[in-house]
N, C-alpha and C positions, 0 to 999 in steps of 0.2 A: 498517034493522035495529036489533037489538037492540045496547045497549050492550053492550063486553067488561068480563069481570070482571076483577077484580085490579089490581093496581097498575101504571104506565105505567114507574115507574122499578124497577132491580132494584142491590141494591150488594151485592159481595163484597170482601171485604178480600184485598189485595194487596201485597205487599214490604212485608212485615210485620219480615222481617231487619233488624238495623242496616245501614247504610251502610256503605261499605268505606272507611278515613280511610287516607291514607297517610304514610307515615313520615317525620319532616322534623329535618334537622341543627340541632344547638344549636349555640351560636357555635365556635369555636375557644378551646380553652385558650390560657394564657401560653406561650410557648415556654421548654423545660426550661431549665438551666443547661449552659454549653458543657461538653462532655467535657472540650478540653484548651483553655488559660492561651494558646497559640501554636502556629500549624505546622497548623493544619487540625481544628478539632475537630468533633463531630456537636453538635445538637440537635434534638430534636423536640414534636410538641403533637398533642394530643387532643380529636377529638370524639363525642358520643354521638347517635344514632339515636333522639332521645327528644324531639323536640319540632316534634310528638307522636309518641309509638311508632304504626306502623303493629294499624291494629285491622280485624280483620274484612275480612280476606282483603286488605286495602290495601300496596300496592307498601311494600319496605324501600327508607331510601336509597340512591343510589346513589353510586358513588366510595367513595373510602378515610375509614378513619374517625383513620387517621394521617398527620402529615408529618414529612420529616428536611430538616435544610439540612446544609449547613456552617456553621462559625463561626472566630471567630478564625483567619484565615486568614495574620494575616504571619506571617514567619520568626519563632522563638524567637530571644530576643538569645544570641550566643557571645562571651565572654567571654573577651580576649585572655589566652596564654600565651606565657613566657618560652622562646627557644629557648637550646639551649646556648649556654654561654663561647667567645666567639673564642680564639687563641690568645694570648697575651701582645705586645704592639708589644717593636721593642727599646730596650732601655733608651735614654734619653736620655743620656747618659751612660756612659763604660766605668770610670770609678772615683772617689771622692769623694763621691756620692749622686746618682743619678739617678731618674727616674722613668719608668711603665710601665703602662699601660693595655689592658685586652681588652673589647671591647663585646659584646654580645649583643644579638637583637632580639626585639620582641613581635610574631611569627607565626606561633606553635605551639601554638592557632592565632590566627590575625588577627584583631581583636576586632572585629565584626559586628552589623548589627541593632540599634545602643543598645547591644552587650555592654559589660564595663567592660573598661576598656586594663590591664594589667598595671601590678601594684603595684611599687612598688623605682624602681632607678636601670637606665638604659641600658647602664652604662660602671661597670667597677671597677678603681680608678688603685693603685699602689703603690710604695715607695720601692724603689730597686734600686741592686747595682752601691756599697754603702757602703764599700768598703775604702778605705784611701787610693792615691793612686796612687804610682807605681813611682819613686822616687828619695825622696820626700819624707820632709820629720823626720815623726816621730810628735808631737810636739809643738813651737811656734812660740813662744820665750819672747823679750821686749823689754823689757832692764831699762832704766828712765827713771832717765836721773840727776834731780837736784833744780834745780829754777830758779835759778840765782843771778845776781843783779843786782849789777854794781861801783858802787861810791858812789864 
């Protein structure tokens, strides 16, 4: 027979559309500054859906595009305070000058964590009990005679 006419091959153009690119995460940010100094703070960090942004009907990322932690997690320091004055001891003494001491302690409250310990003294002492006692002169005078040596 006769040769056929026309051409053996035939082309038509096909997914002529872009590709579908899908969305892919850029690093993670710095993580923020802690909320709080002590005792539990938040921070958190950011990423973006940009490398590369999803094009052309291509999947977004998936998962979160934030995070939280905690931070500084020890206790805040508490810084001791002074409780009340004990009562006064008894005089050391019941006349002539004695003395007399009341302590106090630093756990109001108990200084904690590194806090600092209370300023001052423990103990505050004082003179007591100055009169003189019961019989006594009010003053003690000793007149010196003069040295005299016999020749």
């Amino acid at each position: 027979g006769r040769s056929c006419g026309g051409s053996f091959n035939e082309t038509e153009a096909c997914n002529e559309h872009p590709c579908p690119i899908d969305g892919a995460w850029s690093k993670w940010s710095m993580w923020s500054a802690c909320s709080r100094s002590c005792s539990s703070g938040m921070q958190s960090r950011k990423r973006l859906c940009d490398n590369p942004v999803a094009q052309h009907g291509g999947s977004d990322c998936g998962g979160s595009s934030s995070e939280q932690r905690q931070c500084n997690t020890s206790p805040c320091p508490v810084d001791g305070g002074w409780s009340s004055w004990s009562r006064w001891s008894t005089c050391t003494r019941s006349c002539q000058g004695g003395s007399q001491c009341r302590p106090r302690s630093c756990n109001a409250p108990t200084p904690r964590f590194g806090g600092k310990t209370c300023p001052g003294e423990p103990q505050q002492c004082q003179d007591c009990n100055l009169h003189l006692c019961p019989g006594q002169l009010h003053s003690v005078r000793t007149v010196f005679e003069p040295f005299s040596q016999s020749v």
